[in-house]
N, C-alpha and C positions, 0 to 999 in steps of 0.2 A: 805478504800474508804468511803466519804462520804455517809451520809443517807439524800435524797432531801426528803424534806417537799412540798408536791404539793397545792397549794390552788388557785382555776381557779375560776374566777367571777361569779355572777347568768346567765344563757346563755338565758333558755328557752325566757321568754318572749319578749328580743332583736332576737331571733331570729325569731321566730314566724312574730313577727313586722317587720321585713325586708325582710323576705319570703311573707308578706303579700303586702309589698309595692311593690316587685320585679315582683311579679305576675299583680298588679294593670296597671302598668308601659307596661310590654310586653302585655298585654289583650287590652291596649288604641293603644297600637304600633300597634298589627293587627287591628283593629277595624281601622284604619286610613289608613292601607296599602291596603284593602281591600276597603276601599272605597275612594280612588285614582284609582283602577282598574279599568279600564271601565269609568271614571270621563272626566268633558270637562275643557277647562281649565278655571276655572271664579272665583268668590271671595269665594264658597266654597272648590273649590279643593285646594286656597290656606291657607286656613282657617287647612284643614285636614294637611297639608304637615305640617303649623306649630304646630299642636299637635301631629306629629311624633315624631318631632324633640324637642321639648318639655316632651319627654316621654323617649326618647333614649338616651339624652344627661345624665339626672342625674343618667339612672340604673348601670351605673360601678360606679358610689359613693357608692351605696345601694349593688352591688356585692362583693367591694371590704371590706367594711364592715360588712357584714355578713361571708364573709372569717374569716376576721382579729377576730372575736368574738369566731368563731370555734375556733382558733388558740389560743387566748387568755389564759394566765395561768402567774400565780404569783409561784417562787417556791424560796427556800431557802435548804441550807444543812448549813454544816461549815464553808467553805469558802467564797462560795457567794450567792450572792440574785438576783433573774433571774426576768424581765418584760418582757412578750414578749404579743406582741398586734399587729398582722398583721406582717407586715414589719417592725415594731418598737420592737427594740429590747434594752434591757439595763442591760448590764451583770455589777452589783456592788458589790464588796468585802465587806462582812461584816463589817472589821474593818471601812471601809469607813461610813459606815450606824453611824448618829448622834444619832438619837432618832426614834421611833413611834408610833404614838397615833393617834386617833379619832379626826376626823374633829371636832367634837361636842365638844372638848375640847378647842379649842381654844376661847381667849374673845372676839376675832373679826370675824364676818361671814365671812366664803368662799364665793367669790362670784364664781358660775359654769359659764359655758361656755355658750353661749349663745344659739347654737344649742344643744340642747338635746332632745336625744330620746333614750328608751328601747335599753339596747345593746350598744349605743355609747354615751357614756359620754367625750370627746375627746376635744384637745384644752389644751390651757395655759390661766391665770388669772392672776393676779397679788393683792398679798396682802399683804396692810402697814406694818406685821411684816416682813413675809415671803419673799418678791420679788415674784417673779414668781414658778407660782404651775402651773405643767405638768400633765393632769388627762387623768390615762389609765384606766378607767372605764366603768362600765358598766349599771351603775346607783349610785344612788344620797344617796340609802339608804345603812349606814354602813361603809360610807368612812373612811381608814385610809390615814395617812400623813407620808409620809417617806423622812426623813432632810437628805443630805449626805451634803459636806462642798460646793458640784458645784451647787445642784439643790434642790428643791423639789418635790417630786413627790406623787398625791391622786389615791390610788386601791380602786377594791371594794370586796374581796374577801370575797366571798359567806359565811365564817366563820371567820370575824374578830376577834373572841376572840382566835379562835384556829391560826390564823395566828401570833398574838402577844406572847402566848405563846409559839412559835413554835420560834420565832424571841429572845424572851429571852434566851432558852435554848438553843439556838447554838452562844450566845453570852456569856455565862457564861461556855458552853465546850472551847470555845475560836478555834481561826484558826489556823490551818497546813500550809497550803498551802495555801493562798487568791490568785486568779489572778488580772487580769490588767481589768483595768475599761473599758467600750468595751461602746461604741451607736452607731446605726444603724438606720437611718431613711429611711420611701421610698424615699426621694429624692436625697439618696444615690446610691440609686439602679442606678437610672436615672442618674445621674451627672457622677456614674461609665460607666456607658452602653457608655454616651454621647461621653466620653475622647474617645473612638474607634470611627477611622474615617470611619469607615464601617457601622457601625448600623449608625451614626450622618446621614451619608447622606443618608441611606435608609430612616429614619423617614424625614427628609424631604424631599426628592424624594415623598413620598409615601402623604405626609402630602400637599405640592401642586399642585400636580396631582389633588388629591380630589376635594381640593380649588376650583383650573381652570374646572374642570370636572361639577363641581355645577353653575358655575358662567355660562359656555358656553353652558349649559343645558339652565338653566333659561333665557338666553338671547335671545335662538332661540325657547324657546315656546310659544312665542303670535302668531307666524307667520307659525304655525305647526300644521295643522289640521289634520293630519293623521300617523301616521308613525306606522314602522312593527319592532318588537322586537326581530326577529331571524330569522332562516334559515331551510326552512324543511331538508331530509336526501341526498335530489336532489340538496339542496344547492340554491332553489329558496325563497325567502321572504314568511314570515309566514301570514299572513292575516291581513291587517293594523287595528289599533285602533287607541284612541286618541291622538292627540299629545302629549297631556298634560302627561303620563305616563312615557314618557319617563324621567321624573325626576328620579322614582323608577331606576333605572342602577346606577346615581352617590351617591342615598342615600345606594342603597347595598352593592355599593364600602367602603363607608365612614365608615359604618359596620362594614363589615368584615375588614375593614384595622384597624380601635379600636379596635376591638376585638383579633387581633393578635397583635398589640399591646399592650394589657394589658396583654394577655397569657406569649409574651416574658418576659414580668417584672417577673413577676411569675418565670420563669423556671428560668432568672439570676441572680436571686438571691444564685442559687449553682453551682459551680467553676465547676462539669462535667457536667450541663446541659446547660451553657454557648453557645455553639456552637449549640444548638438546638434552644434557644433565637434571636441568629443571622439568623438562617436557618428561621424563622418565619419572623422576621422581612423584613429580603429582600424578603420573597416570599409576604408580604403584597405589598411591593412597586410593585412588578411586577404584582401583581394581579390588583392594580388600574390603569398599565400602559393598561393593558389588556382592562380593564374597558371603557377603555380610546378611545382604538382604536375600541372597539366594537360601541360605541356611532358615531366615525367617519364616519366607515360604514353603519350605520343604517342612519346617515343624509346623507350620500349620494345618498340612495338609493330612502329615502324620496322626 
């Protein structure tokens, strides 16, 4: 059996910096959901709504990415040479592997990626020798370059020198057994999920419920000065507030429906959690139909 060589990128400080944003992100989301509460509806409530919305759309970038940082590891044995970064995966046979050296070797600059921050270094480039450079990185200091004949790809592994020598000596033991060149991307995940007409139409069942939910919200709150958000144990209306709250129902729909949406991706990614992927999926869609018919009743009642 092979003996892997592990060498996983610098984590701390991307991760630190994305715990940091994740936190900033949900802290402005309450600070905005709270003061929507009890709010009337005028050019600050809509003010507040859109720094909700502003706060909650980009934190599954920042969640998903601090995943994928956890998860991150460069490793090598005899056979082959493993990338994995989140969802991104790239299982390459040694013999495959051309060359690899230090960015800093090269006589023409790398140019990075244009978004970068601590932890993600991510994206493709493109340069005049090379073609296109794939960086599963984690920062900028220490880059190595790894040439195969389909692609190249920039790591950052936390010990570039021990990863090269690590890369020599299972090149000069030579390979047994190499397997088959394997890439995985997330929007494999999704394109697989997609082909099942099951999940297809939960996600969108569940994706324009939302929509409509949002739209027929916001269209009947100028004209809604009062309305009651539930039902005591008697089954009679709870004590009316402002209209204008009644946005909160379609934004915690919207919520919870991404958010079990990103969960399912997660679990389908492995062939026995699959059915648990789907079990999430359709209960988001039912959960917004839910949503849905709650909001009916409440404008009725209003």
């Amino acid at each position: 059996m092979a003996t892997s060589n592990a060498f996983p990128p610098p984590k701390q400080r991307g991760l630190i910096l994305h715990a940091a944003l994740m936190v900033i992100l949900l802290s402005l989301a309450a600070f905005s959901a709270y003061r929507l509460y009890g709010a009337e509806f005028d050019l600050a409530f809509a003010g507040f709504v859109l720094l909700l919305l502003a706060c909650l759309l980009p934190l599954p970038v920042f969640v998903y990415r601090f995943y994928a940082l956890v998860r991150a590891d460069y490793s090598l044995d005899r056979d082959n040479l493993h990338l994995i970064w989140g969802m991104r995966v790239e299982d390459i046979p040694i013999s495959d592997v051309e060359w690899v050296r230090p960015v800093d070797a090269l006589p023409t600059p790398l140019a990075l990626p244009w978004l970068r921050l601590w932890g993600g270094l991510l994206g493709t480039t493109r340069h005049p020798d090379l073609g296109p450079v794939e960086f599963l990185a984690s920062e900028a200091d220490g880059l190595l370059l790894i040439a195969t004949a389909r692609q190249v790809f920039a790591i950052s592994p936390a010990d570039p020198a021990g990863f090269v020598q690590a890369f020599q000596r299972v090149m000069e033991m030579g390979s047994l057994a190499p397997g088959q060149s394997h890439s995985q991307y997330p929007s494999f995940v999704m394109s697989t999920a997609w082909q099942n007409p099951l999940i297809r139409y939960a996600w969108l069942f569940g994706a324009f419920i939302n929509i409509g939910l949002f739209l027929w919200v916001s269209i009947n709150l100028p004209g809604l000065a009062q309305v009651s958000l539930g039902f005591d144990a008697l089954g009679a209306p709870l004590e009316q507030v402002p209209g204008a709250q009644l946005i909160l129902l379609p934004l915690l729909s919207a919520i919870l429906f991404a958010g079990g949406w990103l969960a399912g991706l997660f679990f389908y990614r492995r062939e026995d959690l699959r059915l648990l992927a789907s079990l999430v999926w359709i209960s988001g869609a039912v959960s917004s139909l839910l949503f849905l018919f709650a909001v009916f009743f409440l404008l009725n009642v209003a």
